[in-house]
C-alpha positions in Angstrom: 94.8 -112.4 -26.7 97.2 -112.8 -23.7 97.2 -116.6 -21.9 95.5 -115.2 -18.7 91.9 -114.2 -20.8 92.6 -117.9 -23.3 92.9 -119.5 -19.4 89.8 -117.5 -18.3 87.6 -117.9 -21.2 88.2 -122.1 -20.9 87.4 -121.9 -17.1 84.3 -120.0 -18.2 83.3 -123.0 -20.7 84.4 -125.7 -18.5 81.8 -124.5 -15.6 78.7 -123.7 -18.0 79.4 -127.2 -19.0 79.8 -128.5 -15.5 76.6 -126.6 -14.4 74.4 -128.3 -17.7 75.9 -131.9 -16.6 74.6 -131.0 -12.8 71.1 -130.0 -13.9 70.6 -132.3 -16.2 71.8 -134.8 -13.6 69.2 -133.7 -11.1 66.1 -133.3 -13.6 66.9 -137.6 -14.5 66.8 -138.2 -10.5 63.3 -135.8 -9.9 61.8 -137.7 -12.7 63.4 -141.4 -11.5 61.3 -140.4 -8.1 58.3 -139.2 -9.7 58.1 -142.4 -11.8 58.7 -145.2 -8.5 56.1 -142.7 -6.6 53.4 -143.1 -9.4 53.9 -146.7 -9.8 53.7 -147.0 -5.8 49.6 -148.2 -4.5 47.5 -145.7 -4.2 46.7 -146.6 -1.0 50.1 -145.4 0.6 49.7 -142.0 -0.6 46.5 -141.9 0.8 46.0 -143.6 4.5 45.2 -141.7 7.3 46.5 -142.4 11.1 43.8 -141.8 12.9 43.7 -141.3 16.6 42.7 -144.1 18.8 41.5 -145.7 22.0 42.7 -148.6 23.7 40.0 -151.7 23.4 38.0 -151.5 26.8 38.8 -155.1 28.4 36.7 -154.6 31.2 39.8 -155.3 33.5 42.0 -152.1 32.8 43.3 -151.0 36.6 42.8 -147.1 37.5 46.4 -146.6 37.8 46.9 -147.7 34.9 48.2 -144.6 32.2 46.0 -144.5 29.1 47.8 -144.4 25.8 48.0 -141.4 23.9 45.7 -140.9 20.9 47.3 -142.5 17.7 48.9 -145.8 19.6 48.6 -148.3 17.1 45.6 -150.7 16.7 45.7 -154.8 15.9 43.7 -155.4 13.2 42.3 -158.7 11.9 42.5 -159.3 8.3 39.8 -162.0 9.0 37.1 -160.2 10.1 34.4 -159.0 7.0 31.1 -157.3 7.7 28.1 -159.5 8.1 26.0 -159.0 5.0 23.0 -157.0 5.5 20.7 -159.7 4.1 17.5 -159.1 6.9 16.3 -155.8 6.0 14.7 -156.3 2.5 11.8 -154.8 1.3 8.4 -156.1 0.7 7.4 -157.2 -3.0 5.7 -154.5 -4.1 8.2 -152.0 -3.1 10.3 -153.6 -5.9 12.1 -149.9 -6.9 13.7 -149.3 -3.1 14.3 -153.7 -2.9 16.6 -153.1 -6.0 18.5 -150.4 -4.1 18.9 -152.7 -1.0 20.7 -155.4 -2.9 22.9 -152.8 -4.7 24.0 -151.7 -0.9 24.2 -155.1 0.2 26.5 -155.8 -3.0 28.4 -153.2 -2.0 29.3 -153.8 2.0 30.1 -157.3 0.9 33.5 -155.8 -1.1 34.5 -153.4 1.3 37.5 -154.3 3.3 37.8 -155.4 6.7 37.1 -153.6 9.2 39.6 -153.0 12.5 39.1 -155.9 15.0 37.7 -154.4 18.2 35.8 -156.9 19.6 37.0 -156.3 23.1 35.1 -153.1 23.0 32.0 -152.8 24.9 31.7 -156.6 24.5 32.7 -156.9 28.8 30.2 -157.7 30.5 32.0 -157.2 33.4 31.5 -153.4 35.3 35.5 -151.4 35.5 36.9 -148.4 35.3 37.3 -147.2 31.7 40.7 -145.5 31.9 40.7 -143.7 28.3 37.9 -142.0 28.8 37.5 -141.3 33.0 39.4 -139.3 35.2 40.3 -141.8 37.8 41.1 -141.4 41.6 41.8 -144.7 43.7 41.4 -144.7 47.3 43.0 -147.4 49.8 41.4 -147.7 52.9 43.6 -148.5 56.1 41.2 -151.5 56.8 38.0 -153.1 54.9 35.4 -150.6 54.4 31.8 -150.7 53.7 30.0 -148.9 50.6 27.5 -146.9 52.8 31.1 -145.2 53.5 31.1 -143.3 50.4 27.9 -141.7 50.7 29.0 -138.8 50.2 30.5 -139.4 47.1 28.3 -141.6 46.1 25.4 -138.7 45.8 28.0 -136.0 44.1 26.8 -134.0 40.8 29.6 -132.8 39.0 28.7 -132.0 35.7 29.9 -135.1 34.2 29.1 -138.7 34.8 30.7 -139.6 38.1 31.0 -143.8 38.6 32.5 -145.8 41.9 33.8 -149.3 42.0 35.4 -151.7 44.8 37.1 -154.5 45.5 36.4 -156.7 47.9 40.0 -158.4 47.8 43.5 -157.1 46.1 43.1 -157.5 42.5 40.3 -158.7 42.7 37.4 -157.6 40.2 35.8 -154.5 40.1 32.1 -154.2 40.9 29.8 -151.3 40.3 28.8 -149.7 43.7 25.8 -147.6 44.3 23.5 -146.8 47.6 22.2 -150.4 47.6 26.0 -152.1 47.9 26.4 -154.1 50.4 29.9 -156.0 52.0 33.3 -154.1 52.8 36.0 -153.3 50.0 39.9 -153.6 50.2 40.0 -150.6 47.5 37.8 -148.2 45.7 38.4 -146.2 42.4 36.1 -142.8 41.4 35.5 -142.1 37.7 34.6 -139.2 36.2 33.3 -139.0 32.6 36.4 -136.5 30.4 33.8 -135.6 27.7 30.6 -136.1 26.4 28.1 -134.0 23.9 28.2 -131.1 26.3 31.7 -130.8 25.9 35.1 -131.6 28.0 35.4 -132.0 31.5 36.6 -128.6 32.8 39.1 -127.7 35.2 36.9 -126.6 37.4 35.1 -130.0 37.2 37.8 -131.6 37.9 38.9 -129.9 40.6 35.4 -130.5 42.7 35.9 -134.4 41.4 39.2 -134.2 43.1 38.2 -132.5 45.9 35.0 -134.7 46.4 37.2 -137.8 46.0 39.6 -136.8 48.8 37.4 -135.5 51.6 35.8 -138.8 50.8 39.4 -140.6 51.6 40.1 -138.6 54.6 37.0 -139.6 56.2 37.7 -143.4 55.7 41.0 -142.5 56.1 41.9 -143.6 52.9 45.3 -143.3 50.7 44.7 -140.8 47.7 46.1 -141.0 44.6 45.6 -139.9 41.0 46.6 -137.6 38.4 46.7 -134.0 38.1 44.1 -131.8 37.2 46.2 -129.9 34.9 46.6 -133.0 32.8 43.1 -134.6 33.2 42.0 -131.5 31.5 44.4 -131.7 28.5 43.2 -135.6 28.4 39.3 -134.4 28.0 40.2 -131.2 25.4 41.5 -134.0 23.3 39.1 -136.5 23.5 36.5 -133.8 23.0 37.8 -133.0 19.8 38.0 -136.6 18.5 34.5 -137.0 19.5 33.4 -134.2 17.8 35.1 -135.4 14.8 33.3 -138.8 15.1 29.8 -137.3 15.6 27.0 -137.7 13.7 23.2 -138.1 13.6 21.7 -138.8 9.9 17.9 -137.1 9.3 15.4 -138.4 7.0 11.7 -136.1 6.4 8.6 -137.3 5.3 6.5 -133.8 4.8 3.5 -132.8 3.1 3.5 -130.0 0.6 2.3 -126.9 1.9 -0.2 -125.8 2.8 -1.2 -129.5 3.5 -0.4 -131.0 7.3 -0.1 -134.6 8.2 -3.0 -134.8 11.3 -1.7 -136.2 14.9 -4.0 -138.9 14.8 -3.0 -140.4 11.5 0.6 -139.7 12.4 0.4 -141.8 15.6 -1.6 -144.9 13.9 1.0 -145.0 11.2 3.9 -144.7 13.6 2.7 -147.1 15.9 1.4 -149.5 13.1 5.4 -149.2 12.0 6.7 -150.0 15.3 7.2 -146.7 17.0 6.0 -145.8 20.6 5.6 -142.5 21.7 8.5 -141.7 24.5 8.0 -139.0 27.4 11.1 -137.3 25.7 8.3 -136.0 23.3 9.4 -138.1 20.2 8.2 -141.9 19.1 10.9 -144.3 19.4 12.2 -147.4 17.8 12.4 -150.3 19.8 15.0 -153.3 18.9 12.9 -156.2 20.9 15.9 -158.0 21.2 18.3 -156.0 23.2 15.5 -152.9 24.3 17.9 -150.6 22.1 16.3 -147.2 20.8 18.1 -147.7 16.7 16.6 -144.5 16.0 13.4 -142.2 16.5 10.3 -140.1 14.8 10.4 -136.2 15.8 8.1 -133.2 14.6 10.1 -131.3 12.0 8.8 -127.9 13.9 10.7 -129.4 17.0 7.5 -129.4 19.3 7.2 -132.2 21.5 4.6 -134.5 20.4 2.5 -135.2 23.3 -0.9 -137.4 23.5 -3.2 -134.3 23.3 -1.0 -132.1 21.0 -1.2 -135.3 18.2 -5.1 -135.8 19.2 -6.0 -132.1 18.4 -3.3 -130.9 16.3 -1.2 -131.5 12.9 1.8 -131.3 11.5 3.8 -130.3 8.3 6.6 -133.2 8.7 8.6 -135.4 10.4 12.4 -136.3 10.8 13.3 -140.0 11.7 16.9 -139.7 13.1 19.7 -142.3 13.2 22.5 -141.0 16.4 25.1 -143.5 14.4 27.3 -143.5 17.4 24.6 -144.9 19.7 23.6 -147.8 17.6 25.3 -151.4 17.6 24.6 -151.9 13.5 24.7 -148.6 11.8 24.3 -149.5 8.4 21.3 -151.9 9.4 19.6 -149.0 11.3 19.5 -146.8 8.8 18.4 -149.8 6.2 15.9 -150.2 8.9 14.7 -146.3 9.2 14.8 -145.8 5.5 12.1 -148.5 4.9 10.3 -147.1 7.8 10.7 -143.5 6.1 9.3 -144.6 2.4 5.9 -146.1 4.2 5.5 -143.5 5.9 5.9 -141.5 3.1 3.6 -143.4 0.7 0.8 -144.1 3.2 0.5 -140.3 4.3 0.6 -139.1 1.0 4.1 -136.8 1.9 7.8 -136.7 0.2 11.1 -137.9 1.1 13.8 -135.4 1.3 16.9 -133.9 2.8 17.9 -131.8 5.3 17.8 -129.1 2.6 14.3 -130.3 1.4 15.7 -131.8 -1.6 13.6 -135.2 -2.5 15.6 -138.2 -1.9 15.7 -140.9 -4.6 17.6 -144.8 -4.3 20.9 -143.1 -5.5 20.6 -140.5 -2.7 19.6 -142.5 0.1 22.8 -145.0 -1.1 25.3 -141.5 -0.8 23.4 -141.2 2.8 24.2 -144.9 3.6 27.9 -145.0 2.7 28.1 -141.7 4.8 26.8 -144.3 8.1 29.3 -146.7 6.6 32.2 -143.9 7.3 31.2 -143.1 10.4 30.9 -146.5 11.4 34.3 -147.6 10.6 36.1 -144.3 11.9 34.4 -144.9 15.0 36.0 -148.8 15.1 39.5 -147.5 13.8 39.4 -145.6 17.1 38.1 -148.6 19.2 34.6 -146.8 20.6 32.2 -149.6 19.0 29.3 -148.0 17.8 26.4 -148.7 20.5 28.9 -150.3 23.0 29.1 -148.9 26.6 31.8 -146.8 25.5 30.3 -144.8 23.2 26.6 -144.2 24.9 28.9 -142.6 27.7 30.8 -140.3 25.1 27.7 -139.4 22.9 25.4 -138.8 25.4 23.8 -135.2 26.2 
């Protein structure tokens, strides 16, 4: 064997050894980083950045640009949820009072929940920047409301507000036919999305074009941002809206062939607290703030009227909870579920899903910490369940 295959045949060894050393090198540093990841909390490996909306101050300026979705969100490690200790059930309902204290158990370990107290708590009217289209308009001299007629009367398609101020920087007030005194500056609003859907170009195109016929008639500066944009701003919005949607039904119904008659249904409804709205459904009345919290519909989705309930019947009916609409989800639907089982025992019916499965305590809990989700997702973004905000997003 010549020197040149001896020299060869030790190259050969030395870099099967070198490539052994390597791998076995690499396999210790994977498993090192496997190791520190499974020791890390749980919770890192699972957060979420969710998108988000400034808190409404009631102050923001229309020129002002709105942050993106995802700018990041104070939170207050203070805040806890109040415990849910009105909503109890009566004695003899002893089965669903043991389920309430379970949930109430349960809310009182949950973590805290964003701050977002600015949100819908204004009580002063302004242009709401994240979720309008806004156009501001400076008049050469002091104008009068009755000015913006025109304007004033516009349909669009989407919720069109005005406001004015009477001095520079001064605050914003609400203006409408009745408005009286001259304003130093006015700003147009036009909703970006709602439960029909985004503002579309074309909408915001006749917004711009109302807003500046409006301006040249004053005369009036004009300024605001494109329409190209604007429509980008409501595509997005739309989507995160439709994310954070959701309306929770409970049925009482009567096994077939047997019907619930319009006449009981009413004096049960009414006996519960429930007054029959001209939208066709019976409504739930907060007395304290006038609030609808949730409402009574005919499963076959006829309108119940005062002569179809005094000569007719029905199979069922749906109480429904629009959990972005209400200040307190989780007490609504506490609220709704107690109104649901009396209904149900009184009328002789069952309680079931959606899918007309019966709902016991360990169901309607799952239903529960489905509100509580919502709930929270909808603070994380800043649009407070029930606040101004959100009756303007998660309206039809």
């Amino acid at each position: 064997m010549s020197r040149l295959q001896i020299a060869l045949i030790a190259a050969g060894v030395l870099l099967v050894a070198a490539v052994l050393v390597y791998n076995a090198w690499q396999m210790r540093r994977a498993r090192h980083r496997l190791e520190s990841a499974l020791k890390a909390p749980a919770s890192a490996a699972t957060s979420r950045v969710e998108p988000t909306l400034r808190p409404s101050s009631g102050q923001a300026a229309p020129a002002a640009t709105a942050p993106a979705p995802g700018a990041h969100v104070e939170h207050d490690p203070g805040f806890r949820p109040p415990l849910d200790d009105e909503v109890r059930l009566e004695a003899a309902e002893a089965d669903a009072a043991e389920d309430d204290d379970v949930e109430t158990a349960v809310d009182a370990t949950r973590a805290p929940r964003p701050s977002v107290a600015a949100v819908g708590a204004s009580t002063v009217a302004a242009p709401d920047p994240d979720i309008e289209c806004i156009l501001s308009m400076q008049p050469v001299k002091p104008v009068p409301a009755s000015a913006l007629a025109a304007g004033l009367h516009a349909r669009l398609g989407k919720a069109v507000r005005w406001y004015g101020r009477r001095e520079a920087r001064g605050a914003w007030q609400r203006l409408g036919p009745e408005s009286r005194g001259e304003y130093v500056e006015f700003a147009a609003c036009m909703l970006l999305a709602d439960r029909n859907g985004p503002a579309s170009p074309a909408q915001l195109e006749a917004f711009r074009k109302v807003v500046g016929e409006v301006a040249a008639s004053l005369p009036a500066a004009f300024d605001g941002p494109g329409v190209a944009d604007e429509a980008q701003r409501a595509e997005a919005l739309d989507r995160l809206c439709a994310d954070l949607d959701m309306q929770i039904g409970l049925t009482v119904r009567k096994a077939p062939p047997a019907t619930i008659a319009g006449t009981r249904l009413r004096g049960v409804a009414e006996a519960s607290g429930f007054r029959l709205a001209p939208t066709g459904r019976f409504e739930w009345v907060q007395d304290e703030t006038g609030a609808v919290l949730f409402t009574l519909q005919n499963v076959t989705d006829e309108a119940f009227t005062a002569d179809s309930l005094r000569q007719g019947a029905t199979p069922g009916v749906v109480f429904l909870l629009d959990v972005p609409r209400v200040s307190d989800p989780g007490r609504a639907f506490d609220q709704m579920k107690l109104a649901a089982k009396r209904m149900a025992h009184t009328v002789g019916g069952e309680l079931v899903d959606d899918n007309g499965r019966p709902l016991n305590d360990g169901g309607l809990a799952a239903i529960r910490e489905q509100v509580m989700g919502a709930d929270g997702a909808l603070r994380r973004t800043n649009i407070e369940p029930g606040s101004p905000r959100a009756l303007k997003l998660f309206a039809a």
